[in-house]
BAVONU-854201 format. One record per residue (C-alpha): residue number from 1; residue in three letters; x, y, z. Coordinates in nm, 2 decimals. Example, Ala and Ser with C-alpha at 12.3 -4.5 7.8 and 13.67 -1.06 7.14 Angstrom:
<seza><seq>1</seq><type>ALA</type><px>1.23</px><py>-0.45</py><pz>0.78</pz></seza>
<seza><seq>2</seq><type>SER</type><px>1.37</px><py>-0.11</py><pz>0.71</pz></seza>
REM end
This chain:
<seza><seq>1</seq><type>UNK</type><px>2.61</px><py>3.58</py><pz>10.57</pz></seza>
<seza><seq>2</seq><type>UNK</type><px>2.26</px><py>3.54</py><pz>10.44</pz></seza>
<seza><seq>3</seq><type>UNK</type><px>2.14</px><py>3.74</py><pz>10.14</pz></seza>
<seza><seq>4</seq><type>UNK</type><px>2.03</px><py>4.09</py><pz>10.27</pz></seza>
<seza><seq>5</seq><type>UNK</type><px>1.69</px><py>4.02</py><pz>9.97</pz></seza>
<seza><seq>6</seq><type>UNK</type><px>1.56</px><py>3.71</py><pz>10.11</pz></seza>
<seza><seq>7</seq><type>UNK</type><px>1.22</px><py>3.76</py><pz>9.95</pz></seza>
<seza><seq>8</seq><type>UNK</type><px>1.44</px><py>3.85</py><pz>9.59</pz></seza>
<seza><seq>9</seq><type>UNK</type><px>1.46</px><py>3.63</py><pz>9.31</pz></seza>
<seza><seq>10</seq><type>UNK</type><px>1.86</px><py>3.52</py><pz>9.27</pz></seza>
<seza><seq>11</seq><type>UNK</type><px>1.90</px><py>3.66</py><pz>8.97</pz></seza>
<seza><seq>12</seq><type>UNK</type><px>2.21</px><py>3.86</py><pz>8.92</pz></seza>
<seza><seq>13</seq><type>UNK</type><px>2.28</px><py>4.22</py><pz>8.78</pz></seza>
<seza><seq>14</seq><type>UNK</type><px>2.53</px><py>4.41</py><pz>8.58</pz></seza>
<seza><seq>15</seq><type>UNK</type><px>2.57</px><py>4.78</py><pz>8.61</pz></seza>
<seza><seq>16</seq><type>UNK</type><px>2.73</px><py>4.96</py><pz>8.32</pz></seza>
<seza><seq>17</seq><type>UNK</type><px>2.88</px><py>5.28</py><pz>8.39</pz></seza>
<seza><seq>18</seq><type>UNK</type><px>3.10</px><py>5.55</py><pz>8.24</pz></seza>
<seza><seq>19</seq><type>UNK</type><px>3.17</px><py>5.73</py><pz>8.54</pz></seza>
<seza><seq>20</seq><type>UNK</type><px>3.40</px><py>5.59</py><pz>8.80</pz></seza>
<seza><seq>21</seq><type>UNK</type><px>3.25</px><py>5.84</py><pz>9.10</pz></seza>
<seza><seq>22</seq><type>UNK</type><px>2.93</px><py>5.66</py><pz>9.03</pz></seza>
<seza><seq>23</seq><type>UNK</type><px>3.11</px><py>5.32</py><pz>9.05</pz></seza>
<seza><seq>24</seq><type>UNK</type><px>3.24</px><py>5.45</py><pz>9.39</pz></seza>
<seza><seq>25</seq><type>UNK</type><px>3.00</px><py>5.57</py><pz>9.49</pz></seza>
<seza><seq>26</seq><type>UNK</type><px>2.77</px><py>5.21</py><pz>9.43</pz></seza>
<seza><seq>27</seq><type>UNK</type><px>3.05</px><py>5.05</py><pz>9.59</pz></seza>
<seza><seq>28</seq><type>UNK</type><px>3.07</px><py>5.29</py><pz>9.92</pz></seza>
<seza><seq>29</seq><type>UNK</type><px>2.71</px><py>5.19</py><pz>9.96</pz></seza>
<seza><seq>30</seq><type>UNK</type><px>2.76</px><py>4.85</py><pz>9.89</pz></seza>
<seza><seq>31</seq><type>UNK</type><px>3.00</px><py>4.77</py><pz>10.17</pz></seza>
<seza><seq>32</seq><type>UNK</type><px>2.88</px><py>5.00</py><pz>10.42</pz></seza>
<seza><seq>33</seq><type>UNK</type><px>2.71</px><py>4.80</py><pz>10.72</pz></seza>
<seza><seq>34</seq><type>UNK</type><px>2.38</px><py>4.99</py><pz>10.65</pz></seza>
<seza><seq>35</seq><type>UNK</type><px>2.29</px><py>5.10</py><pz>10.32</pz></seza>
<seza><seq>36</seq><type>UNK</type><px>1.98</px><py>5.35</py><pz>10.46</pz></seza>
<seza><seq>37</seq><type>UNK</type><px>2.26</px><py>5.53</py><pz>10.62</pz></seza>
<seza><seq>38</seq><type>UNK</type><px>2.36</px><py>5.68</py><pz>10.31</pz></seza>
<seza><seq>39</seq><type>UNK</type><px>2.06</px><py>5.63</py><pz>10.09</pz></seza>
<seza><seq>40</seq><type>UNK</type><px>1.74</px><py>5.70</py><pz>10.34</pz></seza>
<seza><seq>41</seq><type>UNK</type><px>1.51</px><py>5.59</py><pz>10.06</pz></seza>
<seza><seq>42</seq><type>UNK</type><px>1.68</px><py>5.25</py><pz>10.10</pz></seza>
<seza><seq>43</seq><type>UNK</type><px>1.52</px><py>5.22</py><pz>10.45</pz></seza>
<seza><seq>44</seq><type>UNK</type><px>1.13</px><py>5.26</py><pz>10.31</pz></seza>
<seza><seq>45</seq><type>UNK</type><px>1.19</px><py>4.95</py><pz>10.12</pz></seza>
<seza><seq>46</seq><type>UNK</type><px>1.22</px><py>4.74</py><pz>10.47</pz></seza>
<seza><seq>47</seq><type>UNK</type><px>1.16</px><py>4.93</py><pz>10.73</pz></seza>
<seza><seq>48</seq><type>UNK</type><px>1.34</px><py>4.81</py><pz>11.05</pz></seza>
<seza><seq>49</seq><type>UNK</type><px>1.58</px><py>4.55</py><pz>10.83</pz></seza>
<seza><seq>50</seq><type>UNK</type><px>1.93</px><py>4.66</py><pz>10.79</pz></seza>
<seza><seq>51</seq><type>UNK</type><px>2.07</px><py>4.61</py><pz>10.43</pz></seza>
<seza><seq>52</seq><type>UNK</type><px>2.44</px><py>4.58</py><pz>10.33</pz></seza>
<seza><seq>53</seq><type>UNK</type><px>2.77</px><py>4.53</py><pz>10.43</pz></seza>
<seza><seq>54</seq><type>UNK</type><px>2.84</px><py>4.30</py><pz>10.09</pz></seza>
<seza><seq>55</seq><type>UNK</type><px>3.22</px><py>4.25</py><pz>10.01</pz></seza>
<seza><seq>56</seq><type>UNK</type><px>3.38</px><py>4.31</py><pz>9.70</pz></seza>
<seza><seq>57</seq><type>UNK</type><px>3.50</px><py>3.94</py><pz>9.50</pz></seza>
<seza><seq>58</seq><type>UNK</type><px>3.19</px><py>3.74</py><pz>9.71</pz></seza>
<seza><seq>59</seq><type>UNK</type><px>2.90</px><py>3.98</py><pz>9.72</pz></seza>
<seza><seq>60</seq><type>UNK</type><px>2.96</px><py>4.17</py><pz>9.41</pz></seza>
<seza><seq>61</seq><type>UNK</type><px>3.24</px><py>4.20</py><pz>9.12</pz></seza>
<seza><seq>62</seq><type>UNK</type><px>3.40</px><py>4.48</py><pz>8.99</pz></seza>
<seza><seq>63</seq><type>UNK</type><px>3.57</px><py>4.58</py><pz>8.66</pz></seza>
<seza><seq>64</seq><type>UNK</type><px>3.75</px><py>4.91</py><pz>8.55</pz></seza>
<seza><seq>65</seq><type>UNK</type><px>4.07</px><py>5.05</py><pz>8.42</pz></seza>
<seza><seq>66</seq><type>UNK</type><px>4.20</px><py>4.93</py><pz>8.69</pz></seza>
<seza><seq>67</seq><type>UNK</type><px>4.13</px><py>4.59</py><pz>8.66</pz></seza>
<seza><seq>68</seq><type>UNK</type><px>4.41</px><py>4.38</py><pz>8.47</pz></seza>
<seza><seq>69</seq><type>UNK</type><px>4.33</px><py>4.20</py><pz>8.15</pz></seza>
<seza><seq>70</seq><type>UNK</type><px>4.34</px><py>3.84</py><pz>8.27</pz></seza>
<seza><seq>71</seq><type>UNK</type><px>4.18</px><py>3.96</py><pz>8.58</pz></seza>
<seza><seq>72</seq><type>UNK</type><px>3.86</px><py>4.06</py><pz>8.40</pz></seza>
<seza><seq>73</seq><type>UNK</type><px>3.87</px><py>3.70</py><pz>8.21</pz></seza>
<seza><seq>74</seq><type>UNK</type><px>3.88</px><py>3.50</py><pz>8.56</pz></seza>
<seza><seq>75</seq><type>UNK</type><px>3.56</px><py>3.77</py><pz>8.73</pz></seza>
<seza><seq>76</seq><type>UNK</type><px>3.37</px><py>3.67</py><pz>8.39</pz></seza>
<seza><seq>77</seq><type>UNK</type><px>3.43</px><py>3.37</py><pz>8.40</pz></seza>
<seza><seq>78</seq><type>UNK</type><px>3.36</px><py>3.36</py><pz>8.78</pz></seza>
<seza><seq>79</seq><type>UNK</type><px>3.00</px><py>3.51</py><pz>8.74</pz></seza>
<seza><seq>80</seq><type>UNK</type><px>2.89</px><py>3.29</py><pz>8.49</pz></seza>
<seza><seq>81</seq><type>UNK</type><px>3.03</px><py>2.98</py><pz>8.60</pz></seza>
<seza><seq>82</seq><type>UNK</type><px>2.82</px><py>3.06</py><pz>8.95</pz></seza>
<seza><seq>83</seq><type>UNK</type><px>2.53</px><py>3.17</py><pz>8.74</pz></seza>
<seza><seq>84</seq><type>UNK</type><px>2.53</px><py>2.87</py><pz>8.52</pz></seza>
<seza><seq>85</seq><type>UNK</type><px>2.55</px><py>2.57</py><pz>8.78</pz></seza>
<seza><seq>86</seq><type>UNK</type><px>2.20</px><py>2.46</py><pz>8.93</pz></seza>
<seza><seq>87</seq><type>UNK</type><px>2.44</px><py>2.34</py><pz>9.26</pz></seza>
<seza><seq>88</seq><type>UNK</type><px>2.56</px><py>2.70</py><pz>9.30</pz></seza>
<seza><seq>89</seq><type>UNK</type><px>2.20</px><py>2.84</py><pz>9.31</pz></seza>
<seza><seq>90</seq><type>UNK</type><px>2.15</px><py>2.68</py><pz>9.65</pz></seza>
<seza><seq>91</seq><type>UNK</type><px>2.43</px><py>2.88</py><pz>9.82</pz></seza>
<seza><seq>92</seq><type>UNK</type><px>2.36</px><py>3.19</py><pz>9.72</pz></seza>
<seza><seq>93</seq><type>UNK</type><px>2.52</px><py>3.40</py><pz>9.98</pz></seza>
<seza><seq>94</seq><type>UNK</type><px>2.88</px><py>3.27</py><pz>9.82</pz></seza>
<seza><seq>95</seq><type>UNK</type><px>2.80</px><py>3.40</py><pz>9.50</pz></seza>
<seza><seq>96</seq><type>UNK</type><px>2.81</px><py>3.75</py><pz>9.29</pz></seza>
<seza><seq>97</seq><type>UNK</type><px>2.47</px><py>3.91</py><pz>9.26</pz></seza>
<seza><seq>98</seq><type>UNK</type><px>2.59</px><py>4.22</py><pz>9.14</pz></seza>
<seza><seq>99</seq><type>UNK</type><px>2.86</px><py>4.34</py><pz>8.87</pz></seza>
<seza><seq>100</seq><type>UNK</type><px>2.97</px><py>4.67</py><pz>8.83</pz></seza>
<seza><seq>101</seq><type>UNK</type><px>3.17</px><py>4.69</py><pz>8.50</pz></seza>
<seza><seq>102</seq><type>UNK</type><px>3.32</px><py>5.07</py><pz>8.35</pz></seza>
<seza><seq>103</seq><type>UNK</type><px>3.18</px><py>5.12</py><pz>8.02</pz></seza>
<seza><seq>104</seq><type>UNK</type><px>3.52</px><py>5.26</py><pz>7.93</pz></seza>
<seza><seq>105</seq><type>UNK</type><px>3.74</px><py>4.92</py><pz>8.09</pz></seza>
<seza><seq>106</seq><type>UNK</type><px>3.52</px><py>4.65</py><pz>8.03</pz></seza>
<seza><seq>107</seq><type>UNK</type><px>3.25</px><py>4.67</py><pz>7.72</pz></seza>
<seza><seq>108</seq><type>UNK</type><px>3.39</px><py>4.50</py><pz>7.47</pz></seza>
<seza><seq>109</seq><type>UNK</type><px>3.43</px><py>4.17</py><pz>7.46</pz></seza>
<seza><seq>110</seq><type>UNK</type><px>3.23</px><py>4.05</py><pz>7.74</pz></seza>
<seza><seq>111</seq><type>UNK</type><px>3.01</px><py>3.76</py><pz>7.75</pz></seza>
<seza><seq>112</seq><type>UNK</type><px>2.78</px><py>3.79</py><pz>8.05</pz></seza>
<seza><seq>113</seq><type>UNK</type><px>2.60</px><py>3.49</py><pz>7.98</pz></seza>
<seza><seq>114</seq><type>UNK</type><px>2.49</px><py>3.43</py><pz>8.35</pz></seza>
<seza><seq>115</seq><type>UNK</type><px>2.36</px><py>3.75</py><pz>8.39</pz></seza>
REM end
């Protein structure tokens, strides 16, 4: 699946929350097949284009409370290995571009060198 921000640089993101409703609520967005259908004022960006329909572990990451200790160590270590390697900057599509981490789960500690 191509990148839905072709004319985007490829550099990643990481979204620090402390409210999980806003985490779902980023996520719901994320993985619905048309972002503007939830957020119109996504829609004025392209009009005409489509945007979203990313899935969770491939499109974007995702750490909370929920997320098990040596689960967090293998998505950090995930995102920056794909963010580190020249080779991996070619297929972006297979990679992370966006990390939503809880404030409250996942601050301390974390070395988000690729981002």
């Amino acid at each position: 699946m191509p990148s839905p921000f072709p004319s985007l640089p490829s550099t990643p993101a990481v979204v620090f929350t402390q409210c999980l409703k806003t985490m779902d609520f980023i996520e719901t967005v994320l993985q619905s097949p048309d972002w503007g259908d939830i957020v119109p004022a996504i829609s004025t960006l392209s009009p005409g284009r489509k945007w979203g329909k990313w899935v969770k572990n491939r499109d974007y990451l995702r750490i909370d409370g929920a997320t098990s200790a040596s689960d967090r160590g293998d998505l950090v270590n995930e995102f920056n290995a794909a963010k580190g390697s020249s080779a991996c900057n070619n297929n972006l599509e297979r990679q992370a571009k966006l990390f939503l981490i809880s404030k409250e789960a996942g601050g301390v500690g974390i070395n988000l060198h690729g981002a």
